[in-house]
N, C-alpha and C positions, 0 to 999 in steps of 0.2 A: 582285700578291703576289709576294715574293720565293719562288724555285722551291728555293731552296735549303731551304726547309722543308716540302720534299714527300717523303710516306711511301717508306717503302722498297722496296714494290710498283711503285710510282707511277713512282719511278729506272730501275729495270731498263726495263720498259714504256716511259719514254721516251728511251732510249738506242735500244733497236729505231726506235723512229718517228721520231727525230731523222734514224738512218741509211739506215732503207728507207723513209719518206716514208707509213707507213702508216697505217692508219686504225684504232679499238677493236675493229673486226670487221666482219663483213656488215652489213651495214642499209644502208637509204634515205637518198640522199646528202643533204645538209642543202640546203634552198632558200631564196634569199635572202637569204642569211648575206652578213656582211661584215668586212674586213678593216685594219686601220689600223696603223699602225708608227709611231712619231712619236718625238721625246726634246725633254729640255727641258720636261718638264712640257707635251706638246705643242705646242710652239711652232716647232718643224722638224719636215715629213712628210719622212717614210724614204719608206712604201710608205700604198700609198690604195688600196683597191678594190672595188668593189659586185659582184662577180662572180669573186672567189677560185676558184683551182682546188679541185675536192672531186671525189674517189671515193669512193663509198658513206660509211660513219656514219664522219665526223672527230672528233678530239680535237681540243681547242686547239693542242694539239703538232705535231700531222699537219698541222694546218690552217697554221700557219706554216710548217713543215718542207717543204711540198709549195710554197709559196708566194713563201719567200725563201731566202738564203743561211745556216743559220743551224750556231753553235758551241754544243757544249755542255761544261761540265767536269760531275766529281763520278759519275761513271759512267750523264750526259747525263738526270743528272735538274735540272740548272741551266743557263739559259740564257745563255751566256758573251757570245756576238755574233750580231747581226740584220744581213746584208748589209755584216759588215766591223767597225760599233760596237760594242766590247767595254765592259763593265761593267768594275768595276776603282777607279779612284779619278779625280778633276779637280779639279787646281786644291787636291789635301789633301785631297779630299773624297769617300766611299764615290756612286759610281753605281752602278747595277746596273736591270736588263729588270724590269719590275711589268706584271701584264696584268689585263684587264677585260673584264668580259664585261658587255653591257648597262648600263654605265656602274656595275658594283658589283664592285669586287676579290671576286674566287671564294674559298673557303673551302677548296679543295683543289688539287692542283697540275696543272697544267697536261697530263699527259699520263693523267689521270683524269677528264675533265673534258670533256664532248660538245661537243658543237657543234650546235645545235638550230635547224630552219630560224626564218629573220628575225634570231638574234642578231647584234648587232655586237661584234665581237672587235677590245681594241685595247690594244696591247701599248705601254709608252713607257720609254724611256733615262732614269732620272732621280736628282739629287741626292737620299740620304734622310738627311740629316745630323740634319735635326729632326725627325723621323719615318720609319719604314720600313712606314706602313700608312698610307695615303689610301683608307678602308675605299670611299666612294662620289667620284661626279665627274658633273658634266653635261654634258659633251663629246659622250658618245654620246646625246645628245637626237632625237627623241621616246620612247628607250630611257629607263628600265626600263617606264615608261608603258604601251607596246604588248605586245612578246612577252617582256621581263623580268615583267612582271604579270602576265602569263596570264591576260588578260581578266578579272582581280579589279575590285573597285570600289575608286577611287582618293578617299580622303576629303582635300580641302579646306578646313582650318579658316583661318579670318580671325577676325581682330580686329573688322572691322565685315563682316558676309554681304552686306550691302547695296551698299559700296564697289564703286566702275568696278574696281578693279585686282583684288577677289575673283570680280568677274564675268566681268573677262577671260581669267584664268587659265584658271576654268571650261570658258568658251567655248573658249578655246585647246584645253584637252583633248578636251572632247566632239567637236570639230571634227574629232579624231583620229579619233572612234571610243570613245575612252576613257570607261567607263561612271564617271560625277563625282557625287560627293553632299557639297553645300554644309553646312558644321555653325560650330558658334562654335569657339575657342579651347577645347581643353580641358585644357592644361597634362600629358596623359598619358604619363609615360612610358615604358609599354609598348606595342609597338605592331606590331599583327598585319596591318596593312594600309599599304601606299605612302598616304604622305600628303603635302601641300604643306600649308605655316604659308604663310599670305598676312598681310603686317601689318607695320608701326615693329615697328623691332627692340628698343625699351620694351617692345610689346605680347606678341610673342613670348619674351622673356627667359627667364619661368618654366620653359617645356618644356623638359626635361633637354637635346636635342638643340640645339636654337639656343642652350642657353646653353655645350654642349663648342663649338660652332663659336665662339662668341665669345671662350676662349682659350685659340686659337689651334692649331699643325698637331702638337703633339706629342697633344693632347687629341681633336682630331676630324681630320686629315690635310687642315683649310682652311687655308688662310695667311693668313687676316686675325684680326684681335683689335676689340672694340666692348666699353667699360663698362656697367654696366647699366642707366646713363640710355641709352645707343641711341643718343645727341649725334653719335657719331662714328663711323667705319670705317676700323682702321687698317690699310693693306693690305702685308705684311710680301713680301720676297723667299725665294729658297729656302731661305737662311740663318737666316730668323726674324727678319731686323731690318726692323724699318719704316721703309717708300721713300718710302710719301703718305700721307695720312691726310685722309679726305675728308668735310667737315661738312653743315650741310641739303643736300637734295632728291638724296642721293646711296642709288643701289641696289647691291643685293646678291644674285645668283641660285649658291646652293651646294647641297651634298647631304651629308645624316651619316648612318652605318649603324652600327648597334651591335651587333655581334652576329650572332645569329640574328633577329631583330628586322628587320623591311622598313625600305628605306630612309626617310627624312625629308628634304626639298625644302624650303629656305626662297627666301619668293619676298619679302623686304625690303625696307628701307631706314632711313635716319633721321629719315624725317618719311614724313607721307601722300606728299608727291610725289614722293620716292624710291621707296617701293614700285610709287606705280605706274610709275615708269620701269622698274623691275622687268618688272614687269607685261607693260610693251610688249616687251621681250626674249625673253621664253619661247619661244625659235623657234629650229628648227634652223642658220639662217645665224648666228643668234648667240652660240651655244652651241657651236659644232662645235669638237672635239677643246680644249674648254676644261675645268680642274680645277673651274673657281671662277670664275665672272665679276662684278665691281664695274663700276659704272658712277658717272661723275660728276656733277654739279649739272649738267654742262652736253654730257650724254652720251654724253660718251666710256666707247668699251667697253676694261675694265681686266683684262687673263686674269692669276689668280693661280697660282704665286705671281706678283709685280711685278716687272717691270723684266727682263721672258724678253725 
């Protein structure tokens, strides 16, 4: 989320913790907690770390600020540069620092905003020419799953319950830890629980959610586009134009947030054997510090937008 639309409490507060590297207050320092810097839609690490410096209860802000080099304008309620990268314009084109918490843009600005032990915190340099909100990402995977859910039940709806690729999802999560309850398709657009659509992306259309993901990053913050036979997957760069476009047994693992509303996970493709290529992906080596990942008839893993 762009920090330039953080309250005016929020400015002051991180102006202080930009320059004295502090923290919201006393509290118990966050355990676990992790750290990511990247730009390009992450496709360049700045900073990596599993083990962040923290003194007692950090903000997202502190939590950078104690960690990198960082600038801020606007009386340092905006984050200018991380370790030198300034926001500003490339190439014609507005960049600027967006951050995530457990793979979900936060709702408020960064120097209001804990740091709660196991989050991953992962801030990225990026083009928003076609969007300036990529609400969710799967990058931070097995996040929001573990401590973004806070041990809620994670529902699973598929096209077929019975499907290898519904089952392995499943298995994948509960493997975590992650408490999973298998249901059909139900087209619902409201929705109070983290869910994953397992299923051809025919089958999933209906649900409000996989149908903003199918057009495209001004509507859900993905960069790919699919009509609503599901035939295809057009996979767009960060400009919006599309680079490939890729027909049968091609997958698609992204995430859409609406709102106040829990995220939604589509775990796809455009046929059964898409999805479950899908399927076999759901795992942190494949996901890591990815917006959006397509894969092809013939496995190649595709991070969107295309052509980083």
């Amino acid at each position: 989320m762009l920090l330039r639309r953080t309250p005016a409490p929020a400015v002051a507060l991180a102006a202080l913790c930009a320059l004295a590297s502090c923290g919201l207050g006393p509290g118990a320092a966050p355990k676990d907690a992790q750290l990511t810097v990247t730009r390009d839609f992450g496709t360049r690490v700045v900073l990596a770390t599993r083990a962040p410096k923290v003194v007692g209860q950090e903000t997202i802000m502190s939590l950078l600020a104690r960690n990198a080099r960082v600038k801020t304008r606007y009386g340092g309620g905006f984050v200018q540069s991380i370790d030198g990268l300034s926001g500003g314009s490339q190439a014609g084109e507005p960049i600027d620092w967006f951050y995530y918490v457990n793979g979900v843009e936060a709702p408020v600005g960064a120097a209001n905003t804990n740091v709660h032990s196991g989050d991953r915190v992962w801030w990225d340099l990026h083009d928003w020419s076609q969007t300036e909100d990529v609400p969710a990402v799967v990058g931070s995977f097995p996040e929001p799953f573990l401590h973004g859910n806070q041990g809620k039940q994670v529902g699973v709806e598929c096209a077929q319950p019975s499907s290898s690729a519904c089952k392995s999802v499943a298995s994948r999560l509960r493997a975590l830890g992650v408490p999973v309850v298998l249901e059909a398709l139900s087209g619902k657009g409201e929705v109070r629980e983290l869910r994953v659509l397992v299923g051809p992306l025919a089958s999933i259309e209906a649900n409000p959610n996989a149908r903003l993901v199918g057009q495209g990053p001004t509507h859900s913050g993905v960069y790919a586009r699919f009509p609503s036979d599901g035939r295809t997957i057009a996979l767009l760069d960060e400009r919006g134009r599309t680079v490939r476009t890729l027909g049968a047994g091609a997958g698609l693992i992204a995430a859409a947030h609406n709102g106040e509303q829990a995220p939604v996970w589509l775990v796809t493709g455009t046929n059964a054997a898409g999805v479950q290529l899908a399927a076999s992906r759901l795992d942190e080596a494949s996901l890591k510090d990815r917006f959006a990942l397509a894969l092809s008839p013939n496995k190649e893993e595709l991070a969107l937008p295309a052509g980083g």
